[in-house]
C-alpha positions in Angstrom: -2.5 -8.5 20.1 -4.1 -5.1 19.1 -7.3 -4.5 21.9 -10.4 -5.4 20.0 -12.8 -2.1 20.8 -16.5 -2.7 21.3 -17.8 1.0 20.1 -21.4 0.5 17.8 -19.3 1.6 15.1 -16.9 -0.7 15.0 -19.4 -3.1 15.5 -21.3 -2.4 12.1 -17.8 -2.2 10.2 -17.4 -5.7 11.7 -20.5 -7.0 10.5 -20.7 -5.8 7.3 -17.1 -7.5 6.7 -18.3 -10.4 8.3 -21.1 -11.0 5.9 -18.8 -10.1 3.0 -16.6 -12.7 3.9 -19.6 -15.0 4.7 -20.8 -14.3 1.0 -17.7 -15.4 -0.4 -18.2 -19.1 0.6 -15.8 -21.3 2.2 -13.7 -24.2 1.6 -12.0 -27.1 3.3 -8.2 -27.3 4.0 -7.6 -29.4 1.2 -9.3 -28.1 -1.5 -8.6 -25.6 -4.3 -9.9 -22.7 -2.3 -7.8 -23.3 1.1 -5.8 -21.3 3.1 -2.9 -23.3 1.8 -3.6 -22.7 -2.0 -2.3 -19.8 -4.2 -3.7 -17.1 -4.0 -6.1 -15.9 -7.4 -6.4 -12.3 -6.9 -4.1 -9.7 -5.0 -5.2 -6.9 -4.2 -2.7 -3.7 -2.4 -3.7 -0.9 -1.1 -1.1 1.8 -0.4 -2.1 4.4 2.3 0.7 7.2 3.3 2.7 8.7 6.0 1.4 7.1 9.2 2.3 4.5 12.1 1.1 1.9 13.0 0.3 3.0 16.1 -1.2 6.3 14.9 -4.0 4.3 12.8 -4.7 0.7 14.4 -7.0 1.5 17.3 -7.5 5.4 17.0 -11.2 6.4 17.3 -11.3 8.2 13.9 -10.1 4.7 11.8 -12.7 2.3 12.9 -12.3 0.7 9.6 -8.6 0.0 9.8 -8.9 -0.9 13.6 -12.0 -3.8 12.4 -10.4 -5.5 9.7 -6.4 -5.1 12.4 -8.4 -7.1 15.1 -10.8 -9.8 12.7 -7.8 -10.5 10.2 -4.2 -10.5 10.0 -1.6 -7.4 11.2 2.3 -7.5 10.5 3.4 -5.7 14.0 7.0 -5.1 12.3 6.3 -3.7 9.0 8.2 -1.2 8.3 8.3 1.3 4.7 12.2 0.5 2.7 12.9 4.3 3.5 12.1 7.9 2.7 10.5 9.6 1.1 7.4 8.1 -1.2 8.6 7.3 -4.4 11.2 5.2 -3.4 8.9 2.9 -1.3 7.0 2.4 -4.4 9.7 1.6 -6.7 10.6 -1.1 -3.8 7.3 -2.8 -4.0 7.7 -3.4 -7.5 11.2 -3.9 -8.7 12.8 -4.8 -5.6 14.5 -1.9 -5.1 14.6 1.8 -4.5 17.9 2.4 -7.2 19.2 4.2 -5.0 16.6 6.9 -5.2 15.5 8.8 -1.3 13.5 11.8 -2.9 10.5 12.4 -4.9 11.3 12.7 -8.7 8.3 12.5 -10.9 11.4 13.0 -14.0 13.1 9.7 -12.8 12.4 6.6 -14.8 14.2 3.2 -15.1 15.3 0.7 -17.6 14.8 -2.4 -15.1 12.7 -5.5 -14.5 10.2 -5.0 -12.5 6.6 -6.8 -11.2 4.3 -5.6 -14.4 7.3 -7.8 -16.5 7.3 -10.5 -14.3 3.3 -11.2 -14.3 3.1 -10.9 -18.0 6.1 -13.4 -18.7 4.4 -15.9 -16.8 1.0 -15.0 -18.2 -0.8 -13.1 -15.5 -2.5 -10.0 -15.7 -2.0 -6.3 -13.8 -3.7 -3.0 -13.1 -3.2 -0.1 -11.2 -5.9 2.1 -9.9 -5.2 5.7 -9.4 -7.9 7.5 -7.6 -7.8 10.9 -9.2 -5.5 10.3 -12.6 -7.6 11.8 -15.1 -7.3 9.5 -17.9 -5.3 5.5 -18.5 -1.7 5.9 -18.9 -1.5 9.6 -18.1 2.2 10.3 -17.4 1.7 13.7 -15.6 3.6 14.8 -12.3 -0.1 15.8 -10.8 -3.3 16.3 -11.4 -5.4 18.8 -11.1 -3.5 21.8 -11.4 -5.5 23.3 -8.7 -4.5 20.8 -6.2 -2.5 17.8 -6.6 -5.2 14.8 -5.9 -3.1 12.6 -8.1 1.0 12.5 -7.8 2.8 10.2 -10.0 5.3 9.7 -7.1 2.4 7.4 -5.9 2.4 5.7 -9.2 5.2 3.0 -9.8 4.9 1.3 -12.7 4.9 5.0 -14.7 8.3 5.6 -13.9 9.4 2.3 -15.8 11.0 2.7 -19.4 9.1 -0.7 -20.8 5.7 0.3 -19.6 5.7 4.3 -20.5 7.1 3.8 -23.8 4.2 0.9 -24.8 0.9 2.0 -25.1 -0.7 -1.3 -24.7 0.9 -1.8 -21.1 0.0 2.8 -20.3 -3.3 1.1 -20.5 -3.1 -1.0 -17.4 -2.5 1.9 -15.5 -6.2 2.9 -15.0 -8.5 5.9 -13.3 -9.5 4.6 -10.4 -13.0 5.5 -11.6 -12.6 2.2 -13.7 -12.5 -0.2 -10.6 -16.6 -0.4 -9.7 -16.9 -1.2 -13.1 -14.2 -3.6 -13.8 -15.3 -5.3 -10.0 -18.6 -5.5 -11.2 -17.9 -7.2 -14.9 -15.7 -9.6 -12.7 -12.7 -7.8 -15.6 -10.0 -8.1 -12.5 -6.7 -9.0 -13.1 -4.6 -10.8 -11.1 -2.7 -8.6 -9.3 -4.2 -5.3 -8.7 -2.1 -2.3 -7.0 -5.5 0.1 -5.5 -3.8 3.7 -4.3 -6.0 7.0 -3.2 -5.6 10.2 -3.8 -3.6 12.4 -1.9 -7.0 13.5 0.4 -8.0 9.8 0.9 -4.5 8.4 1.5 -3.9 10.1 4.8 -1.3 12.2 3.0 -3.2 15.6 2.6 -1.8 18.7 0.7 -4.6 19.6 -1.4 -6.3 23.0 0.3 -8.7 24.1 -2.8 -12.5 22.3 -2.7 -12.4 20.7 -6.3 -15.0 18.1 -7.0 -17.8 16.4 -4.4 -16.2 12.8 -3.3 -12.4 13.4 -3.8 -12.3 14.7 -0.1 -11.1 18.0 -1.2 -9.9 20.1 0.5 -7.2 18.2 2.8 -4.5 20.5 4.5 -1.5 18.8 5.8 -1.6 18.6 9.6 0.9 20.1 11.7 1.6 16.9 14.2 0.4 13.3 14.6 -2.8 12.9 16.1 -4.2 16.9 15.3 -7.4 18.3 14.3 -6.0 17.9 10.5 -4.2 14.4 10.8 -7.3 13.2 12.6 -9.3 14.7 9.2 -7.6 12.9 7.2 -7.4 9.5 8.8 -11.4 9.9 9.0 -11.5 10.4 4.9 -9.1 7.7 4.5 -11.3 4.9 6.8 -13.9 6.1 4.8 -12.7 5.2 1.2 -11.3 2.2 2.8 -14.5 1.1 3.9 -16.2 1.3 0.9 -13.2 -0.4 -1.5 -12.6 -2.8 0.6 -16.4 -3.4 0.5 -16.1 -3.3 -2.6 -13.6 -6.3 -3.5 -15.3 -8.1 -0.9 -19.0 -8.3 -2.4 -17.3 -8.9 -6.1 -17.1 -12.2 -7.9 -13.7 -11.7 -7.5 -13.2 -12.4 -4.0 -13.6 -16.3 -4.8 -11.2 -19.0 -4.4 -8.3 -18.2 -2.5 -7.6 -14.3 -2.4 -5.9 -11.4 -0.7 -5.9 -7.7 0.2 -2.8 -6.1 1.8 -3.5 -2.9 3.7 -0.2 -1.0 4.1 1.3 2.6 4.3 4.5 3.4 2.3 6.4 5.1 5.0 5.4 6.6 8.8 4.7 10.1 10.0 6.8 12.9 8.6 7.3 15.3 11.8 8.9 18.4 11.1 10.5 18.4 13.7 13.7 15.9 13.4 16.0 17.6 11.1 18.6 15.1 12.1 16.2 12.2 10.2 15.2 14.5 7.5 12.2 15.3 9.2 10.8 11.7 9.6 9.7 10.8 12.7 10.8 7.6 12.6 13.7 6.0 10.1 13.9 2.3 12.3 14.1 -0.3 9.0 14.2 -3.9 8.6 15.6 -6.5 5.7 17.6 -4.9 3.6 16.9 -1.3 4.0 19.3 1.3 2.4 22.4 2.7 4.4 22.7 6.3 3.6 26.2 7.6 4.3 27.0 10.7 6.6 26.1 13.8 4.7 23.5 16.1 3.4 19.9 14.9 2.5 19.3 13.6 -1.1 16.5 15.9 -1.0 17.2 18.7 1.3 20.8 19.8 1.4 20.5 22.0 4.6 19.7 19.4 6.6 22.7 16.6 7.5 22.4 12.8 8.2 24.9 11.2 10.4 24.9 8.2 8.1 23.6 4.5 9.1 20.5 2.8 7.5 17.7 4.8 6.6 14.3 2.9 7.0 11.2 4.0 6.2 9.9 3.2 10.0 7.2 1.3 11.0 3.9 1.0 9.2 0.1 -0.2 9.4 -0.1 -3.5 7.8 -3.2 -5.9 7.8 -3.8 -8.6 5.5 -7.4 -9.8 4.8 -7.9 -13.2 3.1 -10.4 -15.0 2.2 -9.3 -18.3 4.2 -6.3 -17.0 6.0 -5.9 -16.7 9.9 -8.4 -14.4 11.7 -7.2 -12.3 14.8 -3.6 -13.1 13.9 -0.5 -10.8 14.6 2.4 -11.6 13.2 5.7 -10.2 14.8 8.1 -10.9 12.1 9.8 -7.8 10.6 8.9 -7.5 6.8 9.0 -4.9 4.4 8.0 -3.7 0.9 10.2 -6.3 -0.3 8.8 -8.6 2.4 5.4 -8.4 0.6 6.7 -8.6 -3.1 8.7 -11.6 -2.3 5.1 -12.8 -1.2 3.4 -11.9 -4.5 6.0 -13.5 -6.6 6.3 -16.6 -4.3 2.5 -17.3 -5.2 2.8 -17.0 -8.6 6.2 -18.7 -9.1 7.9 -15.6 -10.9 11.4 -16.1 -9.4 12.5 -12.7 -7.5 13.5 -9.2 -8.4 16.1 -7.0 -6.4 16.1 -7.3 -3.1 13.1 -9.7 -3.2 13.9 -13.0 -1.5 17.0 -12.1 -0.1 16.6 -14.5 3.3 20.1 -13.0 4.0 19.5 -10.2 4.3 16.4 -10.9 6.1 13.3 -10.5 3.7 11.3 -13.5 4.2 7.3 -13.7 2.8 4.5 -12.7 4.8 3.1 -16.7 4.6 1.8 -16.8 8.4 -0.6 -14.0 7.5 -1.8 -15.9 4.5 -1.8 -20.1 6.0 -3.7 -21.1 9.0 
């Protein structure tokens, strides 16, 4: 179990969850609102780029390394592969198609989790931090600096949900979500993701509007002046979303927030992994054969699975285990199998394939 640091900090981020959570209300084993009822709301939250072991307990991630030790952490989550966009597309459909680079032209005629909550009467949103207006279907935004990516933002690269106005819709600014949290208007399953300055990713080096956390360079190694930067913006907007969800009438009855990153560090350095620093995977993983990169055909890759490495992920629930870890490996499709177990939606993809070992992520939900 992650060492539970005593800093003042820490201490206050501790607190103020606490009283959230206290707020909430509590319930008995055997009622409606228990630990072992369905969930009501899900909430994700997709950070980028980073290891576990480079966020959970580093000094400038208090937030991250609070809700790690008084909720629940996977230990062996890993991201499907590299690089983003595939990751994404695995959350939702199941799979990656066979996709390992960034594409913002790639789009798919294929079910996927948007399909599967509406056919069984549930409701969805995404929030994208950034995105200028619903449904925009951009690479990037701001031309100044890419806050926004669309490589971050799944369900626009599906051929039902781009060419139906009605469903562009879901796909929200994420300057929507106070006010939708506050009018209790929350769907069911919400998918939260920051921009590219308050995601840990970086990239952006012009100053364009107060509170985007512009400007973010990229660092040069894990644990830098810049990667530390950027882990300090990121515990910051995760502080205050989580906070957030947490102090709406939506965090009632039974309810959940996963905390995840798509993929770990890229290092530069590894041209033999494509420049990941780590490519370990679990549960059904891609296997790349021997030959250049998919998206860099200088570099070569000696063929064998291609994971994504391992991950932050903590789970917060409203009446889940506290101070859990969980070593079980899980994945992307780990923690759709787990969203469409609750709901009863049958699986997608690589979803529910015990086989191949993707199993839900019930022990970080159940006491």
């Amino acid at each position: 179990m992650f060492r539970k640091l005593r800093s003042p900090i820490l201490l206050a981020v501790a607190a103020l969850v606490a009283v959230a959570l206290s707020a909430a209300g509590g319930a008995s084993a055997s009622s409606p609102n228990s630990a072992n009822a369905h969930l009501k709301h899900v909430f994700v939250i997709i950070e980028e780029n980073h290891s576990l072991g480079g966020v959970i307990g580093d000094p400038m991630a208090p937030t991250f390394t609070s809700l790690a030790n008084q909720y629940g952490v996977a230990e062996n989550y890993f991201g499907v592969t590299h690089p983003s966009l595939p990751n994404y597309l695995a959350l939702v459909a199941g799979t990656n198609f066979g996709l390992n680079k960034d594409d913002a032209t790639a789009h798919f005629d294929a079910p996927n989790l948007a399909d599967q909550l509406e056919a069984h009467g549930l409701t969805w949103a995404t929030y994208e931090e950034s995105m200028p207006s619903a449904g925009f279907l951009g690479a990037s935004f701001p031309a100044q600096g890419a806050l926004y990516a669309s490589k971050h933002n799944p369900f626009a690269h599906f051929d039902d949900i781009i060419n139906s106005p009605t469903r562009l819709q879901n796909i929200k600014p994420f300057t929507d979500f106070g006010g939708d949290m506050a009018s209790n208007n929350v769907a069911d399953f919400n998918l939260i993701v920051p921009n590219q300055c308050h995601d840990m990713h970086g990239g952006v080096f012009a100053t364009i509007d107060p509170g985007d956390g512009s400007p973010c360079p990229f660092s040069n190694s894990s644990g830098d002046q810049f990667d530390e930067a950027l882990k300090a913006k990121a515990d910051a907007w995760l502080s205050s979303t989580v906070s957030t969800i947490m102090n709406s009438k939506a965090w009632t009855g039974n309810s959940a927030i996963f905390i995840v990153a798509d993929e770990a560090d890229f290092d530069g350095t590894k041209g033999s992994q494509d420049n990941w620093a780590d490519v370990s995977g679990c549960c059904d993983s891609p296997v790349l054969p021997a030959g250049p990169f998919p998206d860099n055909a200088n570099l070569t890759w000696a063929g064998g699975v291609f994971g994504g490495g391992r991950t932050p992920a903590i789970v917060i629930t409203t009446n889940g285990p506290r101070g859990y870890v969980d070593t079980t490996p899980y994945n992307h499709y780990s923690l759709l199998t787990t969203i469409e177990d609750n709901w009863h939606l049958g699986h997608i993809g690589n979803a529910g394939d015990t086989a191949g070992g993707v199993v839900p992520m019930n022990n970080l939900l159940v006491h």
